[in-house]
Structure formats: structure tokens, C-alpha cells
C-alpha positions as CSV (number, residue, x, y, z in Angstrom):
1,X,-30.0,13.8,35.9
2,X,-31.9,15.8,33.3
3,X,-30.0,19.1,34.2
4,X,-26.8,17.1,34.8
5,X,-23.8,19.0,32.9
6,X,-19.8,19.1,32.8
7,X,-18.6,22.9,32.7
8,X,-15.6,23.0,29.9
9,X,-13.2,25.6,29.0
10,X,-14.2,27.7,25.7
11,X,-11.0,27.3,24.6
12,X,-9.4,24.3,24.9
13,X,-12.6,21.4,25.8
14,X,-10.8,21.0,29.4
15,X,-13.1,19.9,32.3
16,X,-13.4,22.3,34.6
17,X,-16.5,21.0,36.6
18,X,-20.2,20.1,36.9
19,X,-23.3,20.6,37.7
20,X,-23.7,18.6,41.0
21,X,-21.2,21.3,42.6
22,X,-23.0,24.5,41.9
23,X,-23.9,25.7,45.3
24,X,-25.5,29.3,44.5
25,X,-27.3,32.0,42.7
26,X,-25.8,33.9,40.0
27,X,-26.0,37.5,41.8
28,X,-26.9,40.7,40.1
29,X,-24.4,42.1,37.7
30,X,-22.6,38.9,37.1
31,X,-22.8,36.4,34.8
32,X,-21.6,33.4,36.6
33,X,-21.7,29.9,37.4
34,X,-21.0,29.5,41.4
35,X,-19.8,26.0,42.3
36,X,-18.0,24.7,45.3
37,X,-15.8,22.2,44.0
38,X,-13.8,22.3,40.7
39,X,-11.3,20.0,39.2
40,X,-7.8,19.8,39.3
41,X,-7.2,21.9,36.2
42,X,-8.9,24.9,37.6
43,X,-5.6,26.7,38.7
44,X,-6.0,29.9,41.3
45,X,-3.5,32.3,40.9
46,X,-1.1,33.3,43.5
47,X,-1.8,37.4,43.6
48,X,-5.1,39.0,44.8
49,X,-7.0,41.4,42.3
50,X,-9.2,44.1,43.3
51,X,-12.5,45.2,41.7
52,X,-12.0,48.7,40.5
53,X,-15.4,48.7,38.7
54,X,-18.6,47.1,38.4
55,X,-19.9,44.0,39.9
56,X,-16.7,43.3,41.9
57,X,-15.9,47.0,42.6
58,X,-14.0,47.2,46.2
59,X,-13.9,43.3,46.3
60,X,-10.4,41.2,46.3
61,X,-10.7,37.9,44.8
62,X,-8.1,35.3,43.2
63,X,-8.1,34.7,39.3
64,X,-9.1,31.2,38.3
65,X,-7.7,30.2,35.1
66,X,-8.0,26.9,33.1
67,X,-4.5,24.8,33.3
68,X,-4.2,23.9,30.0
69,X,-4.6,26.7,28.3
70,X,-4.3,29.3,30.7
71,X,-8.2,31.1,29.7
72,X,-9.1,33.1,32.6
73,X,-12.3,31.2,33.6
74,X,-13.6,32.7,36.7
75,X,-12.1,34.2,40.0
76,X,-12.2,32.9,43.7
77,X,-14.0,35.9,46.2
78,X,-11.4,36.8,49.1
79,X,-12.8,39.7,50.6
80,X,-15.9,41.7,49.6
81,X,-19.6,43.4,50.9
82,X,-22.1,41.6,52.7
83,X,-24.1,42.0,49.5
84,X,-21.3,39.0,48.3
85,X,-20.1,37.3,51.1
86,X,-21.6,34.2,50.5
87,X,-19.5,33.8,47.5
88,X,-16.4,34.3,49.1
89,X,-14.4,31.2,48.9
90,X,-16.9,29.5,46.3
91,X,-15.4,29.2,42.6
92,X,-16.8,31.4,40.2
93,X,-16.9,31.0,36.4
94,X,-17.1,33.0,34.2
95,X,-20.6,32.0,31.7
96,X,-18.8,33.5,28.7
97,X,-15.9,31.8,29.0
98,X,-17.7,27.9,29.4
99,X,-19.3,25.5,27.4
100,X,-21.5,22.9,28.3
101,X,-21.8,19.8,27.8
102,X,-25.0,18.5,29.0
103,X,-25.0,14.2,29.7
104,X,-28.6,13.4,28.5
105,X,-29.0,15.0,25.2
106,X,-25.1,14.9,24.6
107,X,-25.1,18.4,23.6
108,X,-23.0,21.5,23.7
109,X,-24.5,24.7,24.7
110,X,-23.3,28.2,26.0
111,X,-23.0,28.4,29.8
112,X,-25.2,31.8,29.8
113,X,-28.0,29.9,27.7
114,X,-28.5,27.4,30.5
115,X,-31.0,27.0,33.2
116,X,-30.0,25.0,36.2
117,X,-32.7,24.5,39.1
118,X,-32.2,27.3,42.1
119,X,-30.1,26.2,44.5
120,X,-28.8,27.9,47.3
121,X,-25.5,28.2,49.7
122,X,-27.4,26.6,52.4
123,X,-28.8,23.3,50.5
């Protein structure tokens, strides 16, 4: 319960999801939050993107965008290297683009300034 915290859109304060669904570590290169479940406002868009560069280069994955104010938040992986398989299907946000809003202190705090405990895809 200490590390308990609701992941909100930077823009708009929308919930988005929490801490009880993150189901993986942030891999090299990217700066996100992997979860497995999200809420109902996290909408995945219809049309597959391809990395061209970086992280995601030569991966296909599904923009995630917040449904109230239509922020890109995160992507869905589709296809990618067995260096990043185990994210495919998983919801992905983006750190820069949530807030947090951590349930015992009541705070707010970046996503990137955050430490959750380690969890893995298996647990």
C-alpha cells in the first residue's frame, strides 16, 4: 500500500491506471510504465505504427492515447524482437506524459521520478 499509486494523464488529470497492474520492467531505452490492465479511457488507436528509430526501431505497435483529451500516453507492442516480446500486448505509458498520484502521502509526482518495487511478467 505504501507504493500504491493511480497513473493520470499530464494533461487533463484523467485516470488512466495504477499501480497494482504494472506487470514489468521498464526496458532499456524506454522510459515507461508497463501495466496490464488500464481503464476505460485509455483508447488504442485503430492503425499500427512502426518504429523507424530508437527503442522501438523495426517494432509495430498500436498508439494509446488518453480519451478525454486525446494526449498520446503510451503505445500497445504488436510485433517486435525477442529483446521486447514480453511487452507485446502489455500497455505501455509513456513516464513523460503521466502524473502520479500516490494514495498514502496524497501527493503528485512525475511518473519518471517514481520507484515502484521490481516486478516481473511472470509474478
Amino acid at each position: 500500500p505504501e507504493e500504491c499509486a493511480v497513473f493520470c494523464c499530464r494533461s487533463c488529470w484523467t485516470v488512466l491506471g495504477d499501480s497494482l497492474q504494472l506487470c514489468g520492467q521498464e526496458p532499456p531505452g524506454l522510459s515507461v510504465l508497463i501495466c496490464f490492465k488500464v481503464t476505460s479511457d485509455v483508447t488504442r488507436e485503430d492503425s499500427l505504427l512502426f518504429g523507424l528509430e530508437g527503442a522501438l526501431l523495426g517494432c509495430a505497435y498500436y498508439l494509446l492515447s488518453c480519451r478525454s483529451c486525446g494526449l498520446a500516453v503510451g503505445f500497445s507492442l504488436y510485433s517486435s524482437g525477442s529483446d521486447l516480446a514480453y511487452l507485446r500486448d502489455s500497455f505501455c505509458f509513456f513516464k513523460e506524459n503521466i502524473i502520479c498520484y500516490l494514495l498514502k502521502t496524497h501527493g503528485i509526482i512525475e511518473a519518471s521520478m517514481v520507484n515502484f518495487p521490481p516486478v516481473t511478467s511472470t509474478e
